[in-house]
C-alpha positions in Angstrom: 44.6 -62.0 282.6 47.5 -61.1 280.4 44.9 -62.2 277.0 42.1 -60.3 278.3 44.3 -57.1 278.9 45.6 -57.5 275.4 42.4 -58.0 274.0 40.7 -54.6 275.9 43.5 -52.7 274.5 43.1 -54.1 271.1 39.7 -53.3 270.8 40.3 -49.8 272.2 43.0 -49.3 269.8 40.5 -50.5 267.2 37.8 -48.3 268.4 40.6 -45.4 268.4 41.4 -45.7 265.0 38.0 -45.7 263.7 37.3 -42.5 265.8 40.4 -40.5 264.2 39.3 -42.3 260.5 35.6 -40.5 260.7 37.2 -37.6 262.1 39.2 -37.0 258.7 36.8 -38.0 256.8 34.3 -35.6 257.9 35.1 -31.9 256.1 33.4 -29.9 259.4 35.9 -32.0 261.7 39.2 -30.3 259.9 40.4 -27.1 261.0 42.0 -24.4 258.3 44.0 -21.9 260.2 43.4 -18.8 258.4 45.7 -16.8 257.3 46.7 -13.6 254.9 48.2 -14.8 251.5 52.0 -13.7 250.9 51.8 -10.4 249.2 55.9 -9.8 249.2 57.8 -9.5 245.9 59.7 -12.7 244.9 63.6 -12.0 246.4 64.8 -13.6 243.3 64.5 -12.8 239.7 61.6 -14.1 237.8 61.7 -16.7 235.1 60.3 -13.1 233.0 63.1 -11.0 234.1 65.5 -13.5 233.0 64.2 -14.3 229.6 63.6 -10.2 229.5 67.2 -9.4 230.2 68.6 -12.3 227.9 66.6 -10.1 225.0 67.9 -7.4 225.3 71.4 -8.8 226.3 70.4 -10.8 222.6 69.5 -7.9 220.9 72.4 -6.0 221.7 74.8 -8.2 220.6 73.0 -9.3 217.1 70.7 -6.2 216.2 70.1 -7.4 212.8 68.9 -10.5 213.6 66.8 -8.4 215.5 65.5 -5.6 213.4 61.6 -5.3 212.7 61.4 -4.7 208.5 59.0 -2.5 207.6 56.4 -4.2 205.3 53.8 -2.5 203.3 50.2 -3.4 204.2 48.3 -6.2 202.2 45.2 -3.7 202.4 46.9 -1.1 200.7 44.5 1.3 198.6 44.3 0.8 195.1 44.8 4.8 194.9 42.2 7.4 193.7 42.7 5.7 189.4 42.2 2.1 190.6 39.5 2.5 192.6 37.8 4.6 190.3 38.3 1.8 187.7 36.7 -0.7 189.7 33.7 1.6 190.8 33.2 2.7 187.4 33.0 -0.7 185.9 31.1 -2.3 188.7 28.4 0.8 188.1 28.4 0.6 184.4 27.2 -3.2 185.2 24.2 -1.9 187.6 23.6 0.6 184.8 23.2 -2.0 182.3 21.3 -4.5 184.7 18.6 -1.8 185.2 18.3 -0.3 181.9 17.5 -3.9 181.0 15.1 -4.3 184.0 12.9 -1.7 183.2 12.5 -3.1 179.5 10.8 -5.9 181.0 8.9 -3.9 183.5 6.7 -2.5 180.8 6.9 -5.9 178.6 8.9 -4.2 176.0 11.3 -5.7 173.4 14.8 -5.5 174.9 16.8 -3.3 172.4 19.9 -4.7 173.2 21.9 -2.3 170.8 20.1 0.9 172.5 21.4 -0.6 176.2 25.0 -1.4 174.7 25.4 2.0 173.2 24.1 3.7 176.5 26.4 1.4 179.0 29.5 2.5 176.6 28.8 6.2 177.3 28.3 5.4 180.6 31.2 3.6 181.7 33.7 7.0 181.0 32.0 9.4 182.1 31.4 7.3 185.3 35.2 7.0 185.9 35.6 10.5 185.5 33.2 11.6 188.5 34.7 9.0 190.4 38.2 9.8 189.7 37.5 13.3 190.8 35.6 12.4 193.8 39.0 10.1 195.2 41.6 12.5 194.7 43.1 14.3 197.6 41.9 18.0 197.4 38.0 15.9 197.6 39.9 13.9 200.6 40.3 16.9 202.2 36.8 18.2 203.0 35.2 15.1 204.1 32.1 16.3 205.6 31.4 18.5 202.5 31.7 14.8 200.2 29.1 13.2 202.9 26.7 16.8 201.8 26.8 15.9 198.2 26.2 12.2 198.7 23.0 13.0 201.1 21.7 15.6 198.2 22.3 13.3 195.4 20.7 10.1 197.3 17.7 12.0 198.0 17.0 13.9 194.6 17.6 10.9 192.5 15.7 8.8 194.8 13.1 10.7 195.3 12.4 11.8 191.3 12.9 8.3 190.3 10.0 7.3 192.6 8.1 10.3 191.3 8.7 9.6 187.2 7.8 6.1 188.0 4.2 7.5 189.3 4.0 10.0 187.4 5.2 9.8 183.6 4.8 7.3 180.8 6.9 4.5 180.2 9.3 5.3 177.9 10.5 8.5 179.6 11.0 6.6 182.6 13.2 3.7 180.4 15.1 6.9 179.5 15.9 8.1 182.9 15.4 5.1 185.5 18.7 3.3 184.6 20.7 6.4 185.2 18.6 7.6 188.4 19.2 4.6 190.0 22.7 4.3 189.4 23.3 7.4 190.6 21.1 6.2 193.6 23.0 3.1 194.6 26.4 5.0 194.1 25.6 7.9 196.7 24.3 5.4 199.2 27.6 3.3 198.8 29.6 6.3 199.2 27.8 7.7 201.9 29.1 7.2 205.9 25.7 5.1 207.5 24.0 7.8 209.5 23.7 9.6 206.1 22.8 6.6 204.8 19.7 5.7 207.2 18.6 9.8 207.8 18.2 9.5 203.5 16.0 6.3 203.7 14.1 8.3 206.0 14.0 11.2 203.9 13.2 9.2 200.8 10.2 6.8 202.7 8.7 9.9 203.8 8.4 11.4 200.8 6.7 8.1 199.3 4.3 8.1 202.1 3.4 11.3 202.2 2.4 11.7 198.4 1.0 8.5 198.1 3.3 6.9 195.5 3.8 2.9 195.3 7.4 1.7 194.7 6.0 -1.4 192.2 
C-alpha cells in the first residue's frame, strides 16, 4: 500500500510540475500588474550634478587652465585686395580661354600675340573693378551690388547672343571674349534668385527672337 501511495503522489507531483512548466512557458499565462512608471526626481544628486559642480568647483580654483583663447577663424577673408587678386587672375584665364575659343570657332589662325597682348590689358583693369566692387562703402548697399550684377548679366548676355547672330566674324572675335567674361563674372557674383530670374531673362530673349546659341 505504502509503494502504491508513493507512487500516486509521484506521478501527481510529476503531473504538477509539468502543469506549472507550460504555464510559464506560455506568454498569455503571465500576468503584468500594471502600473504608472516613477515620475519623482532622483533624492540624490546625479552623476551630472556632481561632475557639473566639480567644474565649476575646477574652474574656480584654476581659471587659466580654464580659459577659452580666442582663435581667429581658418576661413578668414582674404580682404577686399586678395580677393580681387584671385578673381582677377582667375578672369583674365576665362578671358584668354575664350578669346582663343572663338578663333577656332570660325577656323581662324590663332594669333597668339593678339590674345597675349589683350589678356595683359585685361588682367588690371579687371582687378580694379573688382577691387572697387569688395571694399566696404560697395559692402554697404548690398541689394544695389545684386542690381548691377542682374543688369550686367543680362546686357552682356543677351548682346553677346545677338552679335553672334547677327554680325560677322571678326567683330564678334573682338567683343565675345570680353562679353562673356563679363557674363560669367556677374553670374558668379550674383546671390542665386538673381542668378536663375537672369537665365530666364536671357532664354527668353533667345526664344523669342529666334537666335541659336551654336
Amino acid at each position: 500500500m505504502n509503494d502504491e501511495r508513493h507512487a500516486r503522489n509521484r506521478k501527481e507531483r510529476r503531473a504538477a510540475a509539468r502543469e506549472e512548466a507550460r504555464k510559464s512557458s506560455d506568454p498569455s499565462s503571465v500576468e503584468i500588474k500594471l502600473a504608472q512608471p516613477n515620475r519623482s526626481k532622483p533624492k540624490t544628486k546625479t552623476l551630472l550634478e556632481i561632475a557639473e559642480e566639480k567644474r565649476a568647483q575646477l574652474e574656480k580654483e584654476h581659471p587659466d587652465k580654464f580659459k577659452i583663447p580666442e582663435h581667429e577663424e581658418e576661413d578668414e577673408s582674404l580682404g577686399p585686395l586678395g580677393e580681387s587678386i584671385v578673381y582677377s587672375v582667375a578672369l583674365s584665364i576665362i578671358h584668354f580661354t575664350l578669346d582663343i575659343l572663338v578663333f577656332y570657332q570660325y577656323r581662324r589662325e590663332v594669333e597668339w600675340k593678339e590674345i597675349f597682348i589683350r589678356a595683359a590689358r585685361v588682367l588690371p583693369a579687371l582687378w580694379c573693378i573688382l577691387y572697387l566692387f569688395r571694399t566696404k562703402t560697395a559692402n554697404h548697399v548690398p541689394l544695389l551690388k545684386q542690381m548691377f550684377f542682374f543688369t550686367l548679366s543680362i546686357s552682356s548676355g543677351c548682346y553677346l547672343i545677338y552679335s553672334g547672330n547677327k554680325n560677322g566674324y571678326y567683330y564678334v572675335m573682338q567683343t565675345a571674349p570680353a562679353l562673356g567674361t563679363l557674363w560669367i563674372w556677374s553670374c558668379v557674383e550674383m546671390q542665386l534668385a538673381f542668378a536663375v530670374a537672369h537665365v530666364i531673362v536671357v532664354v527668353v530673349y533667345t526664344w523669342w527672337n529666334g537666335f541659336t546659341t551654336f
